[in-house]
Every structure is written in structure tokens, then in C-alpha cells.
MIBAKE-596447 format. One line per 2 residues: number of its first residue (from 1); their letters; for each residue x, y, z of N, C-alpha, C, O. Coordinates in steps of 0.05 Angstrom, whole numbers, plus 5000, padded with zeros to 4 digits. Example, Ala and Ser with C-alpha at 12.3 -4.5 7.8 and 13.67 -1.06 7.14 Angstrom:
2
1	as	5264/4886/5156/5246/4910/5156/5264/4934/5156/5285/4934/5169; 5257/4955/5142/5273/4979/5143/5258/5001/5157/5268/5023/5161
This chain:
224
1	xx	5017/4976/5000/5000/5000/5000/5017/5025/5000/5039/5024/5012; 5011/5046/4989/5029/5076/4980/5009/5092/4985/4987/5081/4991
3	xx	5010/5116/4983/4991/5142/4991/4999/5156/4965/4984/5174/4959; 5017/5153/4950/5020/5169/4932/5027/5159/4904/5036/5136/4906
5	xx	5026/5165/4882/5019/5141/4856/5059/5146/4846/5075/5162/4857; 5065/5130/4824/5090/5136/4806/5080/5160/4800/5059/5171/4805
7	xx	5105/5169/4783/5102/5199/4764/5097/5186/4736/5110/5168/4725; 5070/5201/4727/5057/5202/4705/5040/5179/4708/5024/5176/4689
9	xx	5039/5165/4723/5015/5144/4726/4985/5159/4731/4983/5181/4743; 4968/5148/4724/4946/5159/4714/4927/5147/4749/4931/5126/4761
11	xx	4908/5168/4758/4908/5168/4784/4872/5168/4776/4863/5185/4760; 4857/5150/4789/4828/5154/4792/4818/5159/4819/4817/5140/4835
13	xx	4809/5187/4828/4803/5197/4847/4776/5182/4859/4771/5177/4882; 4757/5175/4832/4736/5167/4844/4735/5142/4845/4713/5134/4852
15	xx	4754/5123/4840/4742/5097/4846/4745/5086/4874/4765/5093/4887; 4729/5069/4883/4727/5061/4909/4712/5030/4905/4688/5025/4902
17	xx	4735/5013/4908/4716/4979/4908/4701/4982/4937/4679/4973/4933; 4701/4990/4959/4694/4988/4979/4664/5009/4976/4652/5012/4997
19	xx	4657/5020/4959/4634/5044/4959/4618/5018/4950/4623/4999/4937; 4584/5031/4972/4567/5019/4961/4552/5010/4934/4539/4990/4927
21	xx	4560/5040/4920/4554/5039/4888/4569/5008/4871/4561/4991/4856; 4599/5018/4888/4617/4998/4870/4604/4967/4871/4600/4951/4852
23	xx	4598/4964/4905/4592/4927/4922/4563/4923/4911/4557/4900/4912; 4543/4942/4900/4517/4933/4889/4527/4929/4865/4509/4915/4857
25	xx	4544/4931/4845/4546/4946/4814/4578/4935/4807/4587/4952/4793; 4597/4917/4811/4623/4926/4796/4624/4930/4769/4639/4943/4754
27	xx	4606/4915/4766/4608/4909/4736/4600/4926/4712/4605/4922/4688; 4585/4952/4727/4577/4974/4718/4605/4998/4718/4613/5017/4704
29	xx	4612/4986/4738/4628/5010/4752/4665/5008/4736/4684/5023/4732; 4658/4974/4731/4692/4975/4715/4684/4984/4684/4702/4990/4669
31	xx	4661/4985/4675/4647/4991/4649/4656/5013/4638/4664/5015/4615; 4654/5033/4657/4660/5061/4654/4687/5073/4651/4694/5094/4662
33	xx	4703/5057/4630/4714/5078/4614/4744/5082/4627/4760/5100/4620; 4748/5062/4649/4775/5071/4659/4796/5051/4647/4793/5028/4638
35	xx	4821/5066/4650/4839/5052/4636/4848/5023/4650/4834/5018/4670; 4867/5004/4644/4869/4992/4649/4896/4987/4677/4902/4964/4685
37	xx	4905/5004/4683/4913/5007/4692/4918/5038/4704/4927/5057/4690; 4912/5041/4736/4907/5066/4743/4907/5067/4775/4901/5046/4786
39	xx	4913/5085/4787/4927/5078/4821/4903/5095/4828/4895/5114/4816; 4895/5084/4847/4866/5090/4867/4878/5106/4895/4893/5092/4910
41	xx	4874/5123/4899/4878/5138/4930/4860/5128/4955/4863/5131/4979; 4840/5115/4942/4814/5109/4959/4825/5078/4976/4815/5071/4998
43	xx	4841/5067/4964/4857/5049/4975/4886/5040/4982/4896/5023/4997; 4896/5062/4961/4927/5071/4961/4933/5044/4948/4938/5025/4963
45	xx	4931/5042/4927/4932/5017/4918/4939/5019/4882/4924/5035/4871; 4955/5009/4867/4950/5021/4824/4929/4990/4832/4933/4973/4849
47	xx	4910/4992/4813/4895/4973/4807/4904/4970/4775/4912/4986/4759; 4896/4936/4774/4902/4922/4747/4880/4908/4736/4872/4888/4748
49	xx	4864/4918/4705/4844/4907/4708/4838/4891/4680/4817/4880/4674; 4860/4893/4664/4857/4875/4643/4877/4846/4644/4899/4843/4654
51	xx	4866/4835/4635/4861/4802/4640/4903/4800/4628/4918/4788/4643; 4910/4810/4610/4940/4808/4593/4958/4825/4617/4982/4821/4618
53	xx	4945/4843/4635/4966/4856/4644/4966/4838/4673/4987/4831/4683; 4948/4834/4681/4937/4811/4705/4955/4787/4704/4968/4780/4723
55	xx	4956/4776/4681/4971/4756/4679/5006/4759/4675/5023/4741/4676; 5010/4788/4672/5042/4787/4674/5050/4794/4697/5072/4788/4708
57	xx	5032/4808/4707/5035/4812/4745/5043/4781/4752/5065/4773/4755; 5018/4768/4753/5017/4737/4763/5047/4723/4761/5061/4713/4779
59	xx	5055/4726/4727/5081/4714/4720/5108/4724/4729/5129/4713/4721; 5107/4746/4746/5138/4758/4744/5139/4763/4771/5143/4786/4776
61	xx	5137/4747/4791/5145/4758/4823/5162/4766/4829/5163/4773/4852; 5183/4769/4812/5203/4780/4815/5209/4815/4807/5227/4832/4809
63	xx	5189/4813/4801/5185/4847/4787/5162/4857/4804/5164/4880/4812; 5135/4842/4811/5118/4858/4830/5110/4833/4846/5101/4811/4839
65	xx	5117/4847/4875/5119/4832/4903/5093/4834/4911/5077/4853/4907; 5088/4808/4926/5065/4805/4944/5070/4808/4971/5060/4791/4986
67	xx	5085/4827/4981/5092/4830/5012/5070/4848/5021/5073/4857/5044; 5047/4856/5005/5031/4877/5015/4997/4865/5012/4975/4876/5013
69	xx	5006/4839/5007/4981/4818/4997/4953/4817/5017/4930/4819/5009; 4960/4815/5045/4947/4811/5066/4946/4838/5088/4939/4839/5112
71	xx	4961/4866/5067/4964/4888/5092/4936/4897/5097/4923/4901/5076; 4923/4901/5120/4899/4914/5129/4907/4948/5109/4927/4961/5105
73	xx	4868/4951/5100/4869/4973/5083/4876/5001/5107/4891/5021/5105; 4854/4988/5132/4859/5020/5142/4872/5001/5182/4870/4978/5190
75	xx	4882/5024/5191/4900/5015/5212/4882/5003/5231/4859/5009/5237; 4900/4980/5241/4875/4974/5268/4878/4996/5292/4898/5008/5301
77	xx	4846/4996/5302/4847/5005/5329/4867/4997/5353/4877/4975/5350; 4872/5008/5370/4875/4997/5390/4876/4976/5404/4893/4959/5407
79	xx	4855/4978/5413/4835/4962/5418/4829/4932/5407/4825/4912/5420; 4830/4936/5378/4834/4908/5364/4857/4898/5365/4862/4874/5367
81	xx	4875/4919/5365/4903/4904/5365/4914/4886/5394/4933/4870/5398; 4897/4896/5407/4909/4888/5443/4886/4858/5443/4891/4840/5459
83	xx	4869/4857/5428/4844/4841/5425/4853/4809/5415/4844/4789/5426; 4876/4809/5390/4882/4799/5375/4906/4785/5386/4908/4760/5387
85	xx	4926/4806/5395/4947/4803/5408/4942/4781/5443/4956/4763/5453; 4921/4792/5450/4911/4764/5475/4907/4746/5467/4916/4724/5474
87	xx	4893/4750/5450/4889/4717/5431/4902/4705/5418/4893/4687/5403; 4932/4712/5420/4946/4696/5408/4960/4705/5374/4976/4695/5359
89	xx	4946/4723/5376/4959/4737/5345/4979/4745/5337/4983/4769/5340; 4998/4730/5325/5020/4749/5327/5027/4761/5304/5045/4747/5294
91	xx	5022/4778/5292/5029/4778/5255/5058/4774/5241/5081/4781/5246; 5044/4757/5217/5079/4761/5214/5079/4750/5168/5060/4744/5154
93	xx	5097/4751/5165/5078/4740/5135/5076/4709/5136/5088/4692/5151; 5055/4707/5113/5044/4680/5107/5053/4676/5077/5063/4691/5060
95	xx	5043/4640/5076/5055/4639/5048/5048/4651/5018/5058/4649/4995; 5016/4671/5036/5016/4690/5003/5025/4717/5002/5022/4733/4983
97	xx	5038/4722/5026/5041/4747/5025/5079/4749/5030/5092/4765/5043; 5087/4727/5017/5124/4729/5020/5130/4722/4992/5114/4710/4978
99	xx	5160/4735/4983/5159/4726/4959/5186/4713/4961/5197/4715/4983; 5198/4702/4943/5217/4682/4939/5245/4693/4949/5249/4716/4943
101	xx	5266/4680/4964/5251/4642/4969/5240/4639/4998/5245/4618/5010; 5229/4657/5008/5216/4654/5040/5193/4635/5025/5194/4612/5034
103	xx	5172/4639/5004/5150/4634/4986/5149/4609/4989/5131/4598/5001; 5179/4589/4973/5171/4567/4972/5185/4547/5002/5180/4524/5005
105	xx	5206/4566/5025/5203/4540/5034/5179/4543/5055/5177/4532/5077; 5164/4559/5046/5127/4551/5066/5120/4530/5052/5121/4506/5058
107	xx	5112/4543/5026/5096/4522/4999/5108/4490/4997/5093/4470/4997; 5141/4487/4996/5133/4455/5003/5120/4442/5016/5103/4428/5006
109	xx	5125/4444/5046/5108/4424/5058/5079/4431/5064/5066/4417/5079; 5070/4452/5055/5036/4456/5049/5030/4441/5026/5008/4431/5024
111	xx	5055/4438/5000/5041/4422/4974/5035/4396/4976/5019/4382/4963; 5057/4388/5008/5046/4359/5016/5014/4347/5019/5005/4325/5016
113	xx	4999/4373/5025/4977/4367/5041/4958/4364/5013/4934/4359/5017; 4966/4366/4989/4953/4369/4957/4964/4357/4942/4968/4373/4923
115	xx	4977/4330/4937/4993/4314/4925/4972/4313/4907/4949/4320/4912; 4981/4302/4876/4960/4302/4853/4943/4266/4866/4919/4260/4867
117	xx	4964/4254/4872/4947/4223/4885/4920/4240/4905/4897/4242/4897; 4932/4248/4929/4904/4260/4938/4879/4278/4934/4856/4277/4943
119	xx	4896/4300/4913/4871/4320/4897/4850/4299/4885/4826/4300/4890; 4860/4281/4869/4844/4260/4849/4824/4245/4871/4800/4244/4866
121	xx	4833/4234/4893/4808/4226/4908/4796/4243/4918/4778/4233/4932; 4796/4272/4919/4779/4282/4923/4753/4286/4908/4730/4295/4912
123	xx	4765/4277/4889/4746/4293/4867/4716/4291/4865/4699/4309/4863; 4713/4257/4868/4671/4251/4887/4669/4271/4907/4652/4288/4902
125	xx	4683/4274/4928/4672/4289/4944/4672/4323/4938/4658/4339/4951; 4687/4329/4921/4678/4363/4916/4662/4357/4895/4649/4377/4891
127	xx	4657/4340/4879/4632/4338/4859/4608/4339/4878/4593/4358/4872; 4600/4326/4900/4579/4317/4915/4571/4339/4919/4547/4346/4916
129	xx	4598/4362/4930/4597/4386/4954/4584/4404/4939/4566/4416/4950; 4591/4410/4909/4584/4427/4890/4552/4420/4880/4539/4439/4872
131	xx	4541/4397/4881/4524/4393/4871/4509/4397/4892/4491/4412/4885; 4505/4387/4925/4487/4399/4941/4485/4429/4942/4463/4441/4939
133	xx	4508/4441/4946/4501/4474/4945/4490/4483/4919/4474/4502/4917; 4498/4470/4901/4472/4480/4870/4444/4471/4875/4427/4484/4864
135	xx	4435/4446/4893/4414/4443/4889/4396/4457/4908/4372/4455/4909; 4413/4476/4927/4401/4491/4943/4391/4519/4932/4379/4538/4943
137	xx	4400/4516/4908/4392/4556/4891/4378/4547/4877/4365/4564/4863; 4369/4505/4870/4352/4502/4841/4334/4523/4837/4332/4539/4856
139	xx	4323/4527/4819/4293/4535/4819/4294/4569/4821/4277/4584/4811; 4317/4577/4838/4313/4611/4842/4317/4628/4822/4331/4619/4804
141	xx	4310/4650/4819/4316/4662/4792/4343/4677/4784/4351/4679/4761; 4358/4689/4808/4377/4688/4818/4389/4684/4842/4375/4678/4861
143	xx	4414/4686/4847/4431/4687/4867/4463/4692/4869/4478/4694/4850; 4469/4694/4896/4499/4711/4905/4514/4685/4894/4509/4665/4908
145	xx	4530/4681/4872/4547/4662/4862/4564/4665/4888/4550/4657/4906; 4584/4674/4894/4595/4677/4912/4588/4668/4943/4604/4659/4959
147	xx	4566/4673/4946/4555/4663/4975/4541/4634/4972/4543/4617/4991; 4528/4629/4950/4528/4601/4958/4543/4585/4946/4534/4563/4950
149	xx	4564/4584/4930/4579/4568/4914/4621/4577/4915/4642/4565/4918; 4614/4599/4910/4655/4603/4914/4659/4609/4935/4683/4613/4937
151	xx	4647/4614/4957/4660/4611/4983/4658/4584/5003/4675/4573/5017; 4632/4578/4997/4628/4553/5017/4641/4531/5004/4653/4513/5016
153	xx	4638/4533/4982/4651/4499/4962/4682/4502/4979/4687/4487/4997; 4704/4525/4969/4728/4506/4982/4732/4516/5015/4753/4516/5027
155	xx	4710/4524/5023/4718/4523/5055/4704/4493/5063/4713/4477/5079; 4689/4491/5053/4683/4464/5062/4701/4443/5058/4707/4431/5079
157	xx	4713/4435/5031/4735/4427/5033/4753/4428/5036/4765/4407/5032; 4770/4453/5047/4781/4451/5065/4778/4447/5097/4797/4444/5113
159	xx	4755/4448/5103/4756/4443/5124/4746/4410/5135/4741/4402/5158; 4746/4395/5111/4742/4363/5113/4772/4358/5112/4778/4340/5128
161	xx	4790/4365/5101/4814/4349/5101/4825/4366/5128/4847/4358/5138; 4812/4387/5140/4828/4385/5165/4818/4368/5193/4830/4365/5214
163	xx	4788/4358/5186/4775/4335/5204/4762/4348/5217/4749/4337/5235; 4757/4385/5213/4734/4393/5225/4699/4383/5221/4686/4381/5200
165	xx	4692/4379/5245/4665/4364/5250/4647/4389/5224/4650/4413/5219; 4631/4368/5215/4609/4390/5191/4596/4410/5209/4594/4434/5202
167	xx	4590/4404/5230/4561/4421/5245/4582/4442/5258/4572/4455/5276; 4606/4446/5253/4626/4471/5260/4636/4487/5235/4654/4504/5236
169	xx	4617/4476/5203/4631/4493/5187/4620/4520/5182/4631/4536/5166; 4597/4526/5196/4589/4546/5186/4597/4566/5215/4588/4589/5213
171	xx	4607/4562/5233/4613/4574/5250/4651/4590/5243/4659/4613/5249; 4662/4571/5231/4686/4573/5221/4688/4583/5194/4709/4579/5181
173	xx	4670/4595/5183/4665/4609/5154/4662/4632/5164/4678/4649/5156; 4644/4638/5181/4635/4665/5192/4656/4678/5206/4656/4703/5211
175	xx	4676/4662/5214/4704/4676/5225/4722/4683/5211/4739/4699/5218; 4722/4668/5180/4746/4670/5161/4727/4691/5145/4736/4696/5123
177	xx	4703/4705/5150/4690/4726/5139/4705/4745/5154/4718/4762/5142; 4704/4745/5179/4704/4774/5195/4739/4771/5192/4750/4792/5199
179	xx	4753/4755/5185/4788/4764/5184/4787/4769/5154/4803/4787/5148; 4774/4759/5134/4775/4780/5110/4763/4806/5111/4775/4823/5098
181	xx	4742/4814/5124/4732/4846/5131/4760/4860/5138/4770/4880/5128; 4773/4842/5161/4789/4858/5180/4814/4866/5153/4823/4888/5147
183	xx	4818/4848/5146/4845/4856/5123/4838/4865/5099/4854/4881/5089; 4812/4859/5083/4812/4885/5062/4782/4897/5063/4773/4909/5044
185	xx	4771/4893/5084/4751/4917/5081/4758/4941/5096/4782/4945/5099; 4737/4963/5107/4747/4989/5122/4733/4994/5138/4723/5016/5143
187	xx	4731/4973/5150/4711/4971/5179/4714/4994/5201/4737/5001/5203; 4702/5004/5213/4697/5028/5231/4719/5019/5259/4726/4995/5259
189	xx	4726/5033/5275/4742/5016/5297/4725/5006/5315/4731/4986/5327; 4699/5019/5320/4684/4996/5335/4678/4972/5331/4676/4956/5350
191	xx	4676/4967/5304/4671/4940/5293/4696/4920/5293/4698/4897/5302; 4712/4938/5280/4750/4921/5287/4744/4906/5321/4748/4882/5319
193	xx	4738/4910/5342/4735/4900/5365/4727/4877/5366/4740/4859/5376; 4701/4876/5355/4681/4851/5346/4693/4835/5323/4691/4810/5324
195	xx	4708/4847/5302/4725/4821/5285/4752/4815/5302/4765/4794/5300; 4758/4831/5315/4785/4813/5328/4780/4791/5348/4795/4772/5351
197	xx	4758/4795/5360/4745/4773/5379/4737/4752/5372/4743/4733/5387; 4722/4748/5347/4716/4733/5321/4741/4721/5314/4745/4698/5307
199	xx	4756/4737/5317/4788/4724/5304/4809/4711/5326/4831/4702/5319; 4799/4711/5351/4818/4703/5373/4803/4675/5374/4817/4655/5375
201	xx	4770/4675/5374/4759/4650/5370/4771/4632/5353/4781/4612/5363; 4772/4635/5334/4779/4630/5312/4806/4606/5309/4812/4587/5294
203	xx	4820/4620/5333/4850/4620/5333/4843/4593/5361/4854/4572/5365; 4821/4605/5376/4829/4574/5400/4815/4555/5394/4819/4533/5404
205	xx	4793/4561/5373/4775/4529/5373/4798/4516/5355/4802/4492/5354; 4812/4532/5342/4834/4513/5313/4849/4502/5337/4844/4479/5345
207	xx	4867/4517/5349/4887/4506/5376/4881/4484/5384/4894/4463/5381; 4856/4489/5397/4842/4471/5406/4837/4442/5401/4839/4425/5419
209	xx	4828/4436/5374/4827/4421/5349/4859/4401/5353/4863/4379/5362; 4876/4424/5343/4905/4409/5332/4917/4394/5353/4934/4377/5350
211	xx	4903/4406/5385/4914/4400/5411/4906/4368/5419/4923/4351/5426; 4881/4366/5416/4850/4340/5427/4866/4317/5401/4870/4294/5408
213	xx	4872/4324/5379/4876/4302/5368/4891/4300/5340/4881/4312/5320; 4910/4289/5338/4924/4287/5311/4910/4287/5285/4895/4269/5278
215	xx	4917/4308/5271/4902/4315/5248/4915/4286/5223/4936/4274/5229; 4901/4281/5201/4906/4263/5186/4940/4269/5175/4954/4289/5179
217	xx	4946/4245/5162/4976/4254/5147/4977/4275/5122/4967/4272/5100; 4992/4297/5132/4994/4310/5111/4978/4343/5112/4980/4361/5096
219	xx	4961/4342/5137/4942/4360/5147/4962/4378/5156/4984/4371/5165; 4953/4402/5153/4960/4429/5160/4942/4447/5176/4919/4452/5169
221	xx	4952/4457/5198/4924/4472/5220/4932/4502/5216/4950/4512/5230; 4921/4514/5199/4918/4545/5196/4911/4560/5217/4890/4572/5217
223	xx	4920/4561/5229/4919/4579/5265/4930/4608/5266/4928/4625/5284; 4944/4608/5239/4958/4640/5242/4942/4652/5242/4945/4677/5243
């Protein structure tokens, strides 16, 4: 994150992914005419929005770093920070937010936990997973793609290969909601209080979990 754009980079005062206009509408709102590249003040952020320039970002980590991948947009309170910090929080980077070679020696032994032998048996069971949550929108005229299908599909599976009980997944979705608010939405500081609490939970039922009983071979307990 920067406060201030390169020289001669082209600067859009008004865009805001976080404005209500934008969260009812993106698709209206990227329509309009902006270039494809252009640094936002509203997040201190250059945004990238064509698909060729997207993909040379993706390809060149070596030219643009993800050390700013997971930075909270606006500062935590106090309050959240002392919140987070009791509970065990300690920040520090993760494997999407380091770049090479801190990057890959996380990523080996996390690729353990996704061998192509075990992706392939998964595969009945995220067919199953995908097909109950579609048959829960049959019939509607629309719906939040996102809310019932690209969020719950791989939290659910991930949270079967870590042996969390089903009747705790929706309790553990609603926590990995409020630590995405906390890191890229712009939550008020009263609210930061209530997601850091959410987030200390978060942090002892996993503890908790990894403590009571040995997770399968190859399992990884996301507690950071």
C-alpha cells in the first residue's frame, strides 16, 4: 500500500471497490471507461484490470511483490490490536504474502497436504459438495454466486481434510469472513473489536482442534 501514485501514472480519484455503488454494481462501475491500469487513492493501491496485464503481474514475482498481499486497508484500532494480540495473534507473513525464496520453503510442505494422488480422490467428494450447494439455489431466479457456491465449496473442503466436524463449518466460515473484513475491508474501529474477537475465537477452537487430536497425514492447521 502507498499514499502516493508513480510519476505520470494515471490516478482515479473516484474509484472506490469498497463504495456501496461499487459492492451493488462492479460490473457497471469497471464499464466506465477507465483505463486499464490506474492507482486509486481510495485504497492507496495502482489497480490492474485487464486480463494480459493481470497475467504478467501473476508471471513475474520477481518484478511485483506480494509483501503487501494481506496488509489491512485502514490501521487497526487499539483496541483490536490488544484484542488479537491476547488471543494469540502474532502477525507476521504468510505463504501469500512472502515472495521468493521465504514463498517456497512455506509452499513445500503445504504442497504435501495436495499431492495430485490425493487431489484425484477428492474429486467425488467436491463433485457431491458442489452439487448439494447447486441444488440449494435450484429453481431461484437468481443468486449471490459467491455466497452460495465460491465461498462455501472450498471452505468446506478445506475444512474436511482438516477433520473439522460438519456442524462447526458454518461457525468457522463466519470467522474466516470477519478476518477478510478485517484485512481488506474498512471497517469502523468499533467494529474492528468485534472482528478481532471473532478472530481470537477462531485461533482457539483451531488450537484447540490440533491439541485434542492428531490431524490426518499431511494435514495442516491454519491457526495463524
Amino acid at each position: 500500500m502507498t499514499t502516493t501514485p508513480a510519476p505520470g501514472c494515471l490516478v482515479d480519484e473516484s474509484f472506490d471497490p469498497l463504495s456501496p455503488e461499487f459492492l451493488a454494481d462492479p460490473f457497471a462501475a469497471m464499464a466506465a471507461g477507465r483505463p486499464p491500469v490506474f492507482f486509486a487513492p481510495s485504497i492507496g493501491y495502482y489497480v490492474v484490470t485487464r486480463y494480459t496485464d493481470v497475467e504478467e503481474v501473476f508471471k513475474h514475482p520477481a518484478t511485483y511483490s506480494a509483501a503487501a498481499a494481506q496488509a489491512p486497508l485502514v490501521p487497526l484500532a487499539p483496541e483490536a490490536q490488544q484484542i488479537l494480540l491476547a488471543g494469540g495473534h502474532r502477525p507476521q507473513p504468510s505463504m501469500a504474502s512472502l515472495d521468493q525464496p521465504a514463498h517456497a520453503r512455506l509452499r513445500k510442505p503445504a504442497a504435501r497436504a495436495f499431492s495430485m494422488k490425493r487431489v484425484t480422490a477428492m474429486i467425488p467428494a467436491i463433485e457431491a459438495a458442489a452439487a448439494q450447494l447447486l441444488d440449494a439455489v435450484r429453481g431461484e431466479p437468481e443468486f449471490d454466486l459467491v455466497a452460495a457456491l465460491a465461498f462455501p465449496l472450498p471452505a468446506n473442503i478445506v475444512f474436511s481434510l482438516m477433520g473439522v466436524p460438519e456442524q462447526d463449518y458454518g461457525q468457522l466460515k463466519q470467522w474466516c469472513g470477519y478476518r477478510a473484513a478485517l484485512s481488506w475491508g474498512r471497517p469502523a474501529p468499533e467494529d474492528q473489536a468485534e472482528i478481532a474477537t471473532s478472530m481470537a475465537a477462531y485461533r482457539r477452537y483451531m488450537r484447540s482442534r490440533s491439541t485434542s487430536r492428531s490431524p490426518r497425514p499431511g494435514t495442516t492447521w491454519p491457526v495463524t
